[in-house]
ZARO-354047 format. One record per residue (C-alpha): residue in one letter; residue number from 1; x, y, z. Coordinates in Angstrom, 3 decimals, padded with zeros to 6 digits. Each point is the difference from the previous one (the first is absolute). Layout:
BEGIN
+------+-----+----------+----------+----------+
! type ! seq !       xx !       yy !       zz !
+------+-----+----------+----------+----------+
!    A ! NUM !        X !        Y !        Z !
...
+------+-----+----------+----------+----------+
//
This chain:
BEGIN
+------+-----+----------+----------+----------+
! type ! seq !       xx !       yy !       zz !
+------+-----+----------+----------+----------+
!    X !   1 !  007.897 ! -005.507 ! -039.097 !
!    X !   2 !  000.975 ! -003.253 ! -001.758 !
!    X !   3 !  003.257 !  000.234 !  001.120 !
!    X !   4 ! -000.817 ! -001.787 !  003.588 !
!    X !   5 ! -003.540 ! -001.806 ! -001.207 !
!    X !   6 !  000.325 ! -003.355 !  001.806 !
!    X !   7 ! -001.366 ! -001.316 ! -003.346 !
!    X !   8 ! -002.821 ! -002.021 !  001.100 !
!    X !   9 ! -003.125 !  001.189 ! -001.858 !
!    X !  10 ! -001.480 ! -002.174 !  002.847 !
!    X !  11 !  001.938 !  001.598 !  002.102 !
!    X !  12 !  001.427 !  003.292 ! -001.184 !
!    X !  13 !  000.776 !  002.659 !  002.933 !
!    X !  14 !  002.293 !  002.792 ! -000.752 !
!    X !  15 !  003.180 ! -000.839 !  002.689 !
!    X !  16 !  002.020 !  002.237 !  000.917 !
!    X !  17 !  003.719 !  000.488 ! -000.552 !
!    X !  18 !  001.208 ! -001.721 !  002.922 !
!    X !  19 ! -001.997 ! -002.646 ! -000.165 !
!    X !  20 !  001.871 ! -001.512 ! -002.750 !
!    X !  21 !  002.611 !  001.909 ! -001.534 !
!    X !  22 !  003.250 !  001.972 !  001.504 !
!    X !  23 !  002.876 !  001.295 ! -000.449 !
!    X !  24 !  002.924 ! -002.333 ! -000.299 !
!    X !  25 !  001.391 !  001.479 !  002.888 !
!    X !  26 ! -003.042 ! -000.284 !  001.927 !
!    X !  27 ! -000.486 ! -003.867 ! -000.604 !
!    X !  28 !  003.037 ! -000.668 !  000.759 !
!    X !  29 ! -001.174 ! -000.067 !  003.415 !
!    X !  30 ! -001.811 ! -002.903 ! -000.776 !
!    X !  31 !  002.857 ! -001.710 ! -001.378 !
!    X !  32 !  001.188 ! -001.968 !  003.068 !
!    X !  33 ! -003.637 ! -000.964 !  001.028 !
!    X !  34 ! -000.475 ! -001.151 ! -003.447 !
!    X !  35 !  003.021 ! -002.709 !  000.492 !
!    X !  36 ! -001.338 ! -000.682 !  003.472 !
!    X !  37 ! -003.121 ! -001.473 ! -001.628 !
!    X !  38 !  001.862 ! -001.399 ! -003.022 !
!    X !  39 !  001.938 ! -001.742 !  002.605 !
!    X !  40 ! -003.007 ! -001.420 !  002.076 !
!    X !  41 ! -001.926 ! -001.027 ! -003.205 !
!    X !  42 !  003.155 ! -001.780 ! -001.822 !
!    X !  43 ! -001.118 ! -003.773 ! -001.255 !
!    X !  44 !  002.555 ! -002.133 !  001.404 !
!    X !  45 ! -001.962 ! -003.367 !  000.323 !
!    X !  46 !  002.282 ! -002.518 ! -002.103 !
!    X !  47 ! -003.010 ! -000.503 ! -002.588 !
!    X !  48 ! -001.079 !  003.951 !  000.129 !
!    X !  49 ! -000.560 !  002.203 ! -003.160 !
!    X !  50 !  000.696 !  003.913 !  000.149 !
!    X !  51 !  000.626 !  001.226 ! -003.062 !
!    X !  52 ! -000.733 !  002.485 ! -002.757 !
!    X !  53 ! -000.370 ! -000.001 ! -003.319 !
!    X !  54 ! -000.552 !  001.610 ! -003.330 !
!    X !  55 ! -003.027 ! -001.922 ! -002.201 !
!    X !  56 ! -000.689 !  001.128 ! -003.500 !
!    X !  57 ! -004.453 ! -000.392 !  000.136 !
!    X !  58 ! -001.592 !  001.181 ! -003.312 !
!    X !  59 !  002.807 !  001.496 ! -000.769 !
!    X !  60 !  000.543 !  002.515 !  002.607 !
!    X !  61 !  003.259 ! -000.530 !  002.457 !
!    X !  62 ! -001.439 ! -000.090 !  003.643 !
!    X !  63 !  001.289 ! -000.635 !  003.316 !
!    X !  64 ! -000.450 ! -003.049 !  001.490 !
!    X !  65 !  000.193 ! -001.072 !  004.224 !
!    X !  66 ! -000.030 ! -003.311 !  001.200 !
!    X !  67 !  000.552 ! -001.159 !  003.633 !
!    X !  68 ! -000.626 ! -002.807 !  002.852 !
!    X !  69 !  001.335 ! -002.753 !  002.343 !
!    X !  70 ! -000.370 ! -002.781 ! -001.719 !
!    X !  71 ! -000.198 ! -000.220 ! -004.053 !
!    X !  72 ! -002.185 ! -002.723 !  000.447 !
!    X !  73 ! -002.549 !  001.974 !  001.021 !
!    X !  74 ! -003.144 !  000.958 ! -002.029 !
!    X !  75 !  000.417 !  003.400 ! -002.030 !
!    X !  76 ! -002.030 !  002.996 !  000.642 !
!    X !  77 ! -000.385 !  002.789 ! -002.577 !
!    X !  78 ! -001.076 !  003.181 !  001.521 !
!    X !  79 ! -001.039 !  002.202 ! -003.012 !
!    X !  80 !  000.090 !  003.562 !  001.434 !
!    X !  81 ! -002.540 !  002.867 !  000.249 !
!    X !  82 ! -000.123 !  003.524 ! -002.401 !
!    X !  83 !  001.106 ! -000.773 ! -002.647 !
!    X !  84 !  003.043 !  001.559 !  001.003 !
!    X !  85 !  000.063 ! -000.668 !  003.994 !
!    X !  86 !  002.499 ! -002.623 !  000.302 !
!    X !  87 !  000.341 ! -002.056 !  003.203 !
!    X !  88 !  003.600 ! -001.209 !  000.047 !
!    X !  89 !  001.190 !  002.854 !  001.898 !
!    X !  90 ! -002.817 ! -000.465 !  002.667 !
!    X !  91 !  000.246 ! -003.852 !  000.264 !
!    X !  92 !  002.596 !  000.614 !  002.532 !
!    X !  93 ! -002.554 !  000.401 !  003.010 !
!    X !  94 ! -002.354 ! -002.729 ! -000.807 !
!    X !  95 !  000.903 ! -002.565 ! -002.210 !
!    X !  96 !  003.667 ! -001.937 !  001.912 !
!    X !  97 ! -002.693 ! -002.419 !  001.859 !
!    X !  98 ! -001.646 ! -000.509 ! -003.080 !
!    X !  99 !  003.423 ! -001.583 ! -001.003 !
!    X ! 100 !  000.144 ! -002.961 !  002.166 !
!    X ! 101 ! -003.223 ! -001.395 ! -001.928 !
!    X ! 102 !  000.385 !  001.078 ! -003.206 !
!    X ! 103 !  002.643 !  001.018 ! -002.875 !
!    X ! 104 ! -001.379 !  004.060 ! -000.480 !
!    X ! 105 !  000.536 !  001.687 ! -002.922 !
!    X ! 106 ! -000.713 !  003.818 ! -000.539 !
!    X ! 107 !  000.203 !  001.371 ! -003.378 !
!    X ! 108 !  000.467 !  003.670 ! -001.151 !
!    X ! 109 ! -002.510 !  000.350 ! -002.875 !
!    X ! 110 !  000.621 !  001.914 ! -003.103 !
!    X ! 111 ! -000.003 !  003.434 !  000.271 !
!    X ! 112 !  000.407 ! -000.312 !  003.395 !
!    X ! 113 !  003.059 !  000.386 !  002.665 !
!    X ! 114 !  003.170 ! -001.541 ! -000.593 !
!    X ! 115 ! -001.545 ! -001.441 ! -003.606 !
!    X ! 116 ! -000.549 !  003.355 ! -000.976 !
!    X ! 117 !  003.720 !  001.495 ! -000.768 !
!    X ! 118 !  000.120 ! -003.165 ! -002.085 !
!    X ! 119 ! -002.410 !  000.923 ! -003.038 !
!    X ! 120 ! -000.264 !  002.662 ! -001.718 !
!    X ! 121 ! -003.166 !  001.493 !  001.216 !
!    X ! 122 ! -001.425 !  000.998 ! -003.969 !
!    X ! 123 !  000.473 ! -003.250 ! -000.813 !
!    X ! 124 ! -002.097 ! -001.933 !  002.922 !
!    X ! 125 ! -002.560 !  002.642 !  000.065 !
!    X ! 126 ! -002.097 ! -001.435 ! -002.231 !
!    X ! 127 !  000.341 ! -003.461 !  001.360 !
!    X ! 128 ! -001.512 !  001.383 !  003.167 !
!    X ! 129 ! -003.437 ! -002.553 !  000.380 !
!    X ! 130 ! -001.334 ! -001.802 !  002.492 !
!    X ! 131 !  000.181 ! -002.839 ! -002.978 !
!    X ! 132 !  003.746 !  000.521 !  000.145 !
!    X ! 133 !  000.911 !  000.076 !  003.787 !
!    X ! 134 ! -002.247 ! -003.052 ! -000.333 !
!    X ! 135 !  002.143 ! -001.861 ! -002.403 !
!    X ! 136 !  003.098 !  001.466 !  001.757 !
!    X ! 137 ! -001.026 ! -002.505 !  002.821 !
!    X ! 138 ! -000.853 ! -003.266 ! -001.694 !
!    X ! 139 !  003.751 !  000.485 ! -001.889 !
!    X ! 140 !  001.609 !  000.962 !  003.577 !
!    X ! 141 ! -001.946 ! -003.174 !  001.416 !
!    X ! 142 !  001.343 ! -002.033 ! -002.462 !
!    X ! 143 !  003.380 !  000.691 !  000.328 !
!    X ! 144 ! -000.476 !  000.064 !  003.620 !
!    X ! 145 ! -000.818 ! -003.708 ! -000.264 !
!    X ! 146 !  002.607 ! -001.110 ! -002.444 !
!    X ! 147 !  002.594 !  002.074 !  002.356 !
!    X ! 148 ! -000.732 ! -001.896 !  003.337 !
!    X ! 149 ! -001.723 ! -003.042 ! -001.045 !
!    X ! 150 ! -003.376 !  000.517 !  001.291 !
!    X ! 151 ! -003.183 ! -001.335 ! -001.785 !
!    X ! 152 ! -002.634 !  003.219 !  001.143 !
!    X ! 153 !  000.475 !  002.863 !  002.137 !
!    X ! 154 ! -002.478 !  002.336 !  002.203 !
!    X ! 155 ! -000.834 !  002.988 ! -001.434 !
!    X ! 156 ! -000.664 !  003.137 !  002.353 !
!    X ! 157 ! -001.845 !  002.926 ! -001.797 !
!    X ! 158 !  000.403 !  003.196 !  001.965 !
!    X ! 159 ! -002.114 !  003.538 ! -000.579 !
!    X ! 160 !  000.909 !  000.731 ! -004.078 !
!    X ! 161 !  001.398 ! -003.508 !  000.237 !
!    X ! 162 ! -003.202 ! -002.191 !  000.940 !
!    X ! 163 ! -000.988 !  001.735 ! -003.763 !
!    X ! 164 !  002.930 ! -002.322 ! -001.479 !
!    X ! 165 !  000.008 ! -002.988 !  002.112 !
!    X ! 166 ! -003.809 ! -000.578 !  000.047 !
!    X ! 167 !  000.665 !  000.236 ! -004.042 !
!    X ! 168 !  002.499 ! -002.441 !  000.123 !
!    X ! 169 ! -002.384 ! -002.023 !  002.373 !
!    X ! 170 ! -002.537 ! -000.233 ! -002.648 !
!    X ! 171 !  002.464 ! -000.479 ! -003.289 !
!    X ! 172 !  002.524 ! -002.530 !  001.463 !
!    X ! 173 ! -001.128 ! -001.550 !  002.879 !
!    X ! 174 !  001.821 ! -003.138 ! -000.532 !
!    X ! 175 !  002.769 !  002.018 !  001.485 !
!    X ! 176 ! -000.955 !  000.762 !  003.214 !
!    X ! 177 ! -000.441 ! -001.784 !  003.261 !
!    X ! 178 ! -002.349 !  002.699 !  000.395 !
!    X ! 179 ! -000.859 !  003.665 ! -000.289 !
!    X ! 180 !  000.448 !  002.184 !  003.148 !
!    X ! 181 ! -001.466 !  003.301 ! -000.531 !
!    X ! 182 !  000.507 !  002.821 !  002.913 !
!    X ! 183 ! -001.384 !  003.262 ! -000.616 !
!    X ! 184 ! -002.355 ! -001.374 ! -002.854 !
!    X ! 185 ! -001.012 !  002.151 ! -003.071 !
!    X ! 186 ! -003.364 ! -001.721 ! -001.214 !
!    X ! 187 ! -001.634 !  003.238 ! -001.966 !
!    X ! 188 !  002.762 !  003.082 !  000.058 !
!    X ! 189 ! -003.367 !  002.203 ! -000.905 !
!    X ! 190 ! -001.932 ! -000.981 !  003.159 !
!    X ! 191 !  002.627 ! -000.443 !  002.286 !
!    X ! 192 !  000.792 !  003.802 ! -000.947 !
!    X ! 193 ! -003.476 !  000.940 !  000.845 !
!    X ! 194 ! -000.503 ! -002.093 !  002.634 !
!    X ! 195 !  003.148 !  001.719 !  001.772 !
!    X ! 196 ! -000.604 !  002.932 ! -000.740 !
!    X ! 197 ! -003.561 !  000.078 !  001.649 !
!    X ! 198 !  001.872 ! -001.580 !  003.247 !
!    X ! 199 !  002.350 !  002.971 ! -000.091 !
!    X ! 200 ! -002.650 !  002.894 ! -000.472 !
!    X ! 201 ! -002.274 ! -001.937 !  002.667 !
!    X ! 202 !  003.102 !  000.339 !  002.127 !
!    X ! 203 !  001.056 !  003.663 ! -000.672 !
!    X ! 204 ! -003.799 !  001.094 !  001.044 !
!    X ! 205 ! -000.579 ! -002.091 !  003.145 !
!    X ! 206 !  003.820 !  001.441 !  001.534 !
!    X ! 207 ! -001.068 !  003.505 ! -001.156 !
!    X ! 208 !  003.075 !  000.538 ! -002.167 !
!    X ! 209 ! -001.372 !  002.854 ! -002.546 !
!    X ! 210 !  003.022 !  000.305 ! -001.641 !
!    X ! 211 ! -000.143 ! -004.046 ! -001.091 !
!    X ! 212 ! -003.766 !  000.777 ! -000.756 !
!    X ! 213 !  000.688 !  002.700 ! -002.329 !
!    X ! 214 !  002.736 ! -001.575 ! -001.697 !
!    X ! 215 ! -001.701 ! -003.310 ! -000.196 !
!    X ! 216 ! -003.363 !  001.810 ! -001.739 !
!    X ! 217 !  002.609 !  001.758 ! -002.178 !
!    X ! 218 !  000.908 ! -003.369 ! -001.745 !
!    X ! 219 ! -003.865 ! -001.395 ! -000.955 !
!    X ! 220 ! -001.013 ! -001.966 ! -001.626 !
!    X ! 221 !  002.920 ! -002.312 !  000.931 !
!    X ! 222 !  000.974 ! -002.341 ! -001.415 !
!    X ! 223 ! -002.534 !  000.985 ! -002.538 !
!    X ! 224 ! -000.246 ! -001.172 ! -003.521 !
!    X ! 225 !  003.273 ! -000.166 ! -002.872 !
!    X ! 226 !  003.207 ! -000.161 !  001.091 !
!    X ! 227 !  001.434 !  000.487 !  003.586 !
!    X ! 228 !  001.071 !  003.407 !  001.038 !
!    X ! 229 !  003.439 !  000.017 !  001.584 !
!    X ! 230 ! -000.644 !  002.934 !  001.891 !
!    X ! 231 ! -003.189 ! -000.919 !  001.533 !
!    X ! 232 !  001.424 ! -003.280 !  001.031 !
!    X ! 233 !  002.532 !  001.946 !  002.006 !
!    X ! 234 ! -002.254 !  002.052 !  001.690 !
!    X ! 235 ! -001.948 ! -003.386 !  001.209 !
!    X ! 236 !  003.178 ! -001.956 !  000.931 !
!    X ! 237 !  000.899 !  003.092 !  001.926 !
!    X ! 238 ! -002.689 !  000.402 !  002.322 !
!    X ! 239 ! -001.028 ! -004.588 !  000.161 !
!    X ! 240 !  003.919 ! -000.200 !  001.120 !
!    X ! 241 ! -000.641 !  002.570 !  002.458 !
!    X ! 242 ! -002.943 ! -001.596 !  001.441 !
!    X ! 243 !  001.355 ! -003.798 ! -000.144 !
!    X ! 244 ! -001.202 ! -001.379 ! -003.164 !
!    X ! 245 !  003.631 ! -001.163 ! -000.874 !
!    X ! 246 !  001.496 ! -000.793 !  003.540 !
!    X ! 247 ! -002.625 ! -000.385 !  003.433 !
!    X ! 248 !  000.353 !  002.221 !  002.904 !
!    X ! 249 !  002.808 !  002.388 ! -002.885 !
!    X ! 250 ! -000.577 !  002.978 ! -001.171 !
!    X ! 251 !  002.868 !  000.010 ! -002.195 !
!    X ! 252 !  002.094 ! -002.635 ! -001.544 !
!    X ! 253 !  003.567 !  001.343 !  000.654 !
!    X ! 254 !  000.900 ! -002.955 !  001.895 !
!    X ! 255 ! -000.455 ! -002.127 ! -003.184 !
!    X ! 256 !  001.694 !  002.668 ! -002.873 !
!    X ! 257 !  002.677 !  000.524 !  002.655 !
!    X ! 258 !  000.946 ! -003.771 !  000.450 !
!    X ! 259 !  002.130 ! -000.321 ! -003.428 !
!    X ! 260 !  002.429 !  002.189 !  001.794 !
!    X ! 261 !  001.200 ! -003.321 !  001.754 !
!    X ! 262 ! -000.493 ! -002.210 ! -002.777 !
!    X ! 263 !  003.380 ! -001.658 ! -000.857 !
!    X ! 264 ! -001.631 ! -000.760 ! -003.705 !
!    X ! 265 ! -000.251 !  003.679 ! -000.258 !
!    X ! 266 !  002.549 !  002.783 ! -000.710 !
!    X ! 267 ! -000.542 !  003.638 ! -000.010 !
!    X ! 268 !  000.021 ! -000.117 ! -003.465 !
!    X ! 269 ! -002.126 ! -002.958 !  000.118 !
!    X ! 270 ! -002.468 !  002.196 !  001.579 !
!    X ! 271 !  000.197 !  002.733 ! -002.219 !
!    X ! 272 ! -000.871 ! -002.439 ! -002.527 !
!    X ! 273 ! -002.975 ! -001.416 !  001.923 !
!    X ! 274 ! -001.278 !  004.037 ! -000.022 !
!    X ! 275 !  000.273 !  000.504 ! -003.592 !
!    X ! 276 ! -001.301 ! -003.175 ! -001.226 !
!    X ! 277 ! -003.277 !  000.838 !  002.207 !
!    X ! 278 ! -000.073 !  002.760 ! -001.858 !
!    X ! 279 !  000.314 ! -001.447 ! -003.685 !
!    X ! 280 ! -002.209 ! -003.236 !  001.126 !
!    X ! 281 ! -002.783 !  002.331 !  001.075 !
!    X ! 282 ! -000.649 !  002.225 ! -002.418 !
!    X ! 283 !  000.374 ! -002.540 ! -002.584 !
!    X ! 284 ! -002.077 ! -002.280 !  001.619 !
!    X ! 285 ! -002.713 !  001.031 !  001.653 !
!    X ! 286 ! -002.894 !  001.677 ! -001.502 !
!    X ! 287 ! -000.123 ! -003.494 ! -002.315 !
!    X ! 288 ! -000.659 ! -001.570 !  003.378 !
!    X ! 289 ! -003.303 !  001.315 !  000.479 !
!    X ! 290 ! -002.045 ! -003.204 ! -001.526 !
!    X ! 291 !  002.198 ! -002.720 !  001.230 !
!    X ! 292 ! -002.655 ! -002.609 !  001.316 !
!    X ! 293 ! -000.305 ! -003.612 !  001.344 !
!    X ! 294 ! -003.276 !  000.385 !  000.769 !
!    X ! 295 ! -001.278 ! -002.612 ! -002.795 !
!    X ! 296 !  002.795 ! -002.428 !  000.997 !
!    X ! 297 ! -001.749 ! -002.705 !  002.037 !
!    X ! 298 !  001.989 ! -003.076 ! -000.614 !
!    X ! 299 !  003.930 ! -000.816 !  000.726 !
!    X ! 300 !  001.542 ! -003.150 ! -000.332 !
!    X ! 301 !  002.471 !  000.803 !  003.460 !
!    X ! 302 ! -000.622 !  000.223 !  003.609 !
!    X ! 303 ! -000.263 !  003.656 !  000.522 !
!    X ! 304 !  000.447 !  001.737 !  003.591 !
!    X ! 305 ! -000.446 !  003.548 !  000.908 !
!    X ! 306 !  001.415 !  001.961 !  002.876 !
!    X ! 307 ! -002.094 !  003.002 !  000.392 !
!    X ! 308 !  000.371 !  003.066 !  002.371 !
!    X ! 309 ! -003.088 !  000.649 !  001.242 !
!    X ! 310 !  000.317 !  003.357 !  000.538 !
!    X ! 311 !  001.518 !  000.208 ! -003.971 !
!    X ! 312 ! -001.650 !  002.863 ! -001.771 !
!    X ! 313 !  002.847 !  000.310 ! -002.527 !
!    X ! 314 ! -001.333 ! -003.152 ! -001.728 !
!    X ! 315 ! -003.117 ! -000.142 !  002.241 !
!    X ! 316 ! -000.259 ! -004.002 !  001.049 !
!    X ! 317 ! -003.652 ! -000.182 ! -000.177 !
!    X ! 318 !  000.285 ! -000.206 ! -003.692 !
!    X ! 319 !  002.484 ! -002.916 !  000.080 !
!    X ! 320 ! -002.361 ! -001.505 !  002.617 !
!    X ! 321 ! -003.016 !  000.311 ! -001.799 !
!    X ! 322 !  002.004 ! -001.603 ! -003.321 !
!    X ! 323 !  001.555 ! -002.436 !  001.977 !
!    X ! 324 ! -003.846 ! -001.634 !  000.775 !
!    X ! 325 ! -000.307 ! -000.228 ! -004.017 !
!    X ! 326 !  002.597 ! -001.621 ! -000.795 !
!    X ! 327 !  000.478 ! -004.044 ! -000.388 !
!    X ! 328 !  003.574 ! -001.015 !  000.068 !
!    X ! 329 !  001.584 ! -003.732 !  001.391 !
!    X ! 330 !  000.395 !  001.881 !  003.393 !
!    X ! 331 ! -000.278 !  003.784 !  001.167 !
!    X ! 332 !  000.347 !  001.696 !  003.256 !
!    X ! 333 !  000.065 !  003.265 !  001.767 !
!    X ! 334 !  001.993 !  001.102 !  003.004 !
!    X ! 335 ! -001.266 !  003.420 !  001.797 !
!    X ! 336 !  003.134 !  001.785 !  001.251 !
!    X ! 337 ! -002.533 !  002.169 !  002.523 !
!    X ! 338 !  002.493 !  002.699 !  000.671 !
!    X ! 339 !  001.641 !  000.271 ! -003.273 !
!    X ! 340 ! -000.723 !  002.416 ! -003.097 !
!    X ! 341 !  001.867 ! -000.059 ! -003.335 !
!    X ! 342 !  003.499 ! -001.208 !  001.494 !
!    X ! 343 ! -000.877 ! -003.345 !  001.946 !
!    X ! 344 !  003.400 ! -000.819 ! -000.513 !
!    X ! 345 !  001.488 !  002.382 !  002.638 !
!    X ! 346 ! -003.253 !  000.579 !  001.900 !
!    X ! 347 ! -000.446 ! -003.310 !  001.137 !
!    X ! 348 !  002.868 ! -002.430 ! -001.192 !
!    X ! 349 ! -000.178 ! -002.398 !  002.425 !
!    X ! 350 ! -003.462 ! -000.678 ! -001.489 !
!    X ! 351 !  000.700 !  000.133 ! -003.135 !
!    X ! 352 !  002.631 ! -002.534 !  000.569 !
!    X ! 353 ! -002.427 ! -002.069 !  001.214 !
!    X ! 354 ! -002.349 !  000.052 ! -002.633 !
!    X ! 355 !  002.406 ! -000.880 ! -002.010 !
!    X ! 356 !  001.813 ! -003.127 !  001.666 !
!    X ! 357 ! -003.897 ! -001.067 !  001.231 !
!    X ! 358 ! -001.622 !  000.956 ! -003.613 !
!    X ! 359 !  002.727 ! -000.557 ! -003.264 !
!    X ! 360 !  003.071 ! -001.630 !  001.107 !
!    X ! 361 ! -002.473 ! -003.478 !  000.304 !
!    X ! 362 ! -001.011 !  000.511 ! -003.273 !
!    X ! 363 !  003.548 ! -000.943 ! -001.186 !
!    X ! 364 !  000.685 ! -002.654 !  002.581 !
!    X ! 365 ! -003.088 ! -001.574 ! -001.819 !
!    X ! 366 !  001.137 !  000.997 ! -003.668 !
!    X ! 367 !  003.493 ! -000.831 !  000.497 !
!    X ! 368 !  002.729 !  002.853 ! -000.496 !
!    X ! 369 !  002.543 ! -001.535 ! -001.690 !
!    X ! 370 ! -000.019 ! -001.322 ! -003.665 !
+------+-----+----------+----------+----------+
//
């Protein structure tokens, strides 16, 4: 079952084969449309950055992206979702126009994708906290800063990721231009519970007995202790089917399926991603169950959240309802109306504006540059 776990306790559906892994004569059908979009997304501005790198953060060797038009640009640090689902392989289809505005950098965590082959995994196990991941990212900011000469940086928390950047948000804001968090976590307890109703409410008002029965199976869920990995599967299996992680979807092939044209990502690369999924969750997870922000109500950076409205995976109601609480120098929230979990690829033209409308002033008013 593990074996093809997406890896996002937030977002864990059991894919199939094809949607991520083949055979290495099977992909290489995808090898030529891999170099078409290599080709299309090359940097050649004369002041571009595309480049990757290997960064030694709390002592674990992890893979590093970095690319854009112009190096003058402000940074922006997407922290992916899981732990374990890594976007560099996906950043392909929605992040090249985020590259005329600012310097992106995707990061493979520990444990996860291409940084996983690089540790060995009874080593790192133990270093598996949110407390970790978190210091992970102020060390990768750091040198991020140092590297390109930049005083600050955006920081985008996605899914499993809005766990680590909203943590770096409160322990080092003097970091950040500001925190962007997308797919918010706020209480991992009640955002469980809260999707979970959504997805039973569902099940009985399309008449699907089968999602009824299987859905009653799991109760109480998330109930009390630690997080059952099973249970969460059976919930992320029937909320993906009825559009809690992509609108209008009831599946999310077309996102597990895009690394196959990822020119960051080999077969093997891939194979990687699949069993450092595996390792992330099972380490990870049921110690999830009380992560909580709930009692944060002050941050010393402009925060701005791009909720789905139609996200059940990390229900945006909760976020909402925080996001009234909470004093900071300046917050925001943009609605993406037709967007779940993945606002990045449902709606990325609006996302981009959020973005360029929302954060990039924040830096023009900051400064970028040392």
């Amino acid at each position: 079952m593990f074996r093809f776990l997406t890896a996002f306790p937030l977002l864990a559906v059991a894919a199939s084969a094809t949607a991520q892994t083949s055979t290495a004569p099977a992909d290489d059908i995808y090898a030529p449309g891999r170099a078409v979009v290599a080709d299309i997304n090359r940097i050649v501005t004369p002041n571009g950055v595309q480049e990757t790198f290997e960064a030694v953060l709390g002592g674990a060797r992890q893979v590093v992206n970095v690319r854009g038009a112009d190096r003058a640009n402000p940074i922006l640090l997407f922290v992916h979702g899981g732990p374990g689902a890594v976007e560099m392989p996906i950043a392909w289809s929605f992040q090249r126009p985020w590259e005329d505005f600012f310097t992106v950098v995707q990061w493979d965590q520990r444990g996860a994708g291409r940084s996983f082959p690089l540790n060995d995994p009874k080593t790192i196990a133990p270093t598996l906290k949110p407390e970790r991941y978190r210091d992970d990212t102020i060390e990768l900011i750091e040198l991020l800063l140092r590297r390109y000469g930049q005083r600050k940086i955006f920081l985008m928390g996605h899914s499993w990721g809005s766990i680590v950047g909203l943590s770096v948000a409160a322990k080092r804001p003097d970091l950040l231009h500001a925190y962007i968090g997308m797919g918010q976590v706020i209480d991992f307890r009640e955002n469980e519970r809260v999707g979970y109703e959504w997805t039973l409410r569902r099940a009985r008002e399309t008449g699907n007995a089968e999602a009824v029965r299987e859905l009653e199976a799991i109760r109480p869920y998330p109930g009390s202790g630690a997080f059952d990995i099973a249970k969460m599967t059976t919930e992320r299996k029937w909320s993906v089917h009825y559009g809690a992680l992509a609108a209008g979807r009831d599946n999310a092939d077309f996102y597990f399926r895009a690394p196959r044209l990822s020119p960051e990502y080999t077969p093997a690369d891939r194979k990687a991603w699949d069993d450092g999924s595996a390792f992330t969750i099972t380490t990870m997870f049921p110690q999830l169950a009380d992560v909580s922000f709930a009692k944060l109500d002050r941050l010393n950076v402009p925060v701005l959240m791009l909720l789905g409205r139609q996200d059940y995976t990390t229900p945006s109601t909760i976020t909402a309802d925080w996001m009234g609480r909470l004093r900071a120098p300046k917050k925001s929230i943009v609605w993406l109306e037709h967007s779940a979990h993945l606002p990045m690829i449902e709606e990325p033209g609006h996302v981009l504006a959020a973005l360029l409308e929302q954060a990039r002033p924040l830096a023009a008013k900051a400064g970028a540059h040392r």
